[in-house]
C-alpha positions as CSV (number, residue, x, y, z in Angstrom):
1,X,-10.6,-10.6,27.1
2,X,-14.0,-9.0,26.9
3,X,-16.3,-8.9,24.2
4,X,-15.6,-5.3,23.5
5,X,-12.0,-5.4,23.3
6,X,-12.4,-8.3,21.0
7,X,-14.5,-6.2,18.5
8,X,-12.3,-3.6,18.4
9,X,-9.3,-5.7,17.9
10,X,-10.4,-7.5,14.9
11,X,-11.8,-4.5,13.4
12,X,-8.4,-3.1,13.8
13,X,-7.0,-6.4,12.4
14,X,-9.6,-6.1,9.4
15,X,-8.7,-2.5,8.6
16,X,-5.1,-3.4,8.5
17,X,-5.4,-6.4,6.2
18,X,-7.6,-4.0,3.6
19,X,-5.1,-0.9,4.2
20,X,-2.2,-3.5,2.8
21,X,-4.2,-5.6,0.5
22,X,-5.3,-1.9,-0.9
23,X,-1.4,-1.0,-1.0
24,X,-0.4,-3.6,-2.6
25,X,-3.0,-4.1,-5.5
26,X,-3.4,-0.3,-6.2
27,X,-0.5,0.1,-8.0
28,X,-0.2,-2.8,-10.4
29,X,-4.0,-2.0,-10.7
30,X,-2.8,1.5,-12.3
31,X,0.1,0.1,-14.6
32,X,-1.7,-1.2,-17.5
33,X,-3.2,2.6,-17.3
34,X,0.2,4.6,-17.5
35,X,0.2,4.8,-21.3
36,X,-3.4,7.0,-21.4
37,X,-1.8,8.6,-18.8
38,X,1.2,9.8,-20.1
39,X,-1.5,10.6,-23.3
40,X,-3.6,12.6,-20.9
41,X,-1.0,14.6,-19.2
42,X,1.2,15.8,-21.8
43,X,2.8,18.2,-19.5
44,X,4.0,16.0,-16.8
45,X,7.5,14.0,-17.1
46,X,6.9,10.0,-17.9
47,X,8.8,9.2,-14.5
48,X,6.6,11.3,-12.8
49,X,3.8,9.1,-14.0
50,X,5.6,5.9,-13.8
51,X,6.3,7.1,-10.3
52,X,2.7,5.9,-9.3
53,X,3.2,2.5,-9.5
54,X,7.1,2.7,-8.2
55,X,6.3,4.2,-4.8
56,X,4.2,1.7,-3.5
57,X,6.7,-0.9,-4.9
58,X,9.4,0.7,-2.8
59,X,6.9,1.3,0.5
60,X,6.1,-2.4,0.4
61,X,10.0,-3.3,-0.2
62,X,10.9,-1.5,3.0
63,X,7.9,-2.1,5.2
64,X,8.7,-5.9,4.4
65,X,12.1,-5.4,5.3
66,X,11.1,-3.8,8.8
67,X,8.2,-6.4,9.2
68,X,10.7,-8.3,11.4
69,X,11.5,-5.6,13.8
70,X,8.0,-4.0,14.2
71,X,6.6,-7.5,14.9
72,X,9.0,-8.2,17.8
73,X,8.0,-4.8,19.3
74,X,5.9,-5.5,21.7
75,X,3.2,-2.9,22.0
């Protein structure tokens, strides 16, 4: 494997591992600031706040779920 390709491999293996470690920290970093929330927008629906930190709970569920499949792809 050449130098190059080895850059850009790790790179793209570094920007994965932030792209999940981002995904998964971001929303329990927001939950302790759904109350002020819900304060600040008075005009949205509490689920739709709460929604915030439940997406990425349920992206994370199902990508683990697939984690199996896509690593057996071979790309």
């Amino acid at each position: 494997m050449d130098s190059k390709s080895s850059k850009i491999n790790n790179f793209s293996f570094r920007f994965a591992l932030l792209s999940i470690s981002l995904v998964l920290t971001s929303a329990y970093a927001l939950s302790p600031a759904i109350p002020q929330m819900i304060k600040s927008f008075p005009d949205q629906s509490v689920s739709s706040i709460e929604l915030l930190v439940t997406v990425p709970a349920f992206s994370v569920m199902i990508l683990v779920l697939l984690s199996s499949y896509i690593s057996k792809k071979s790309w």
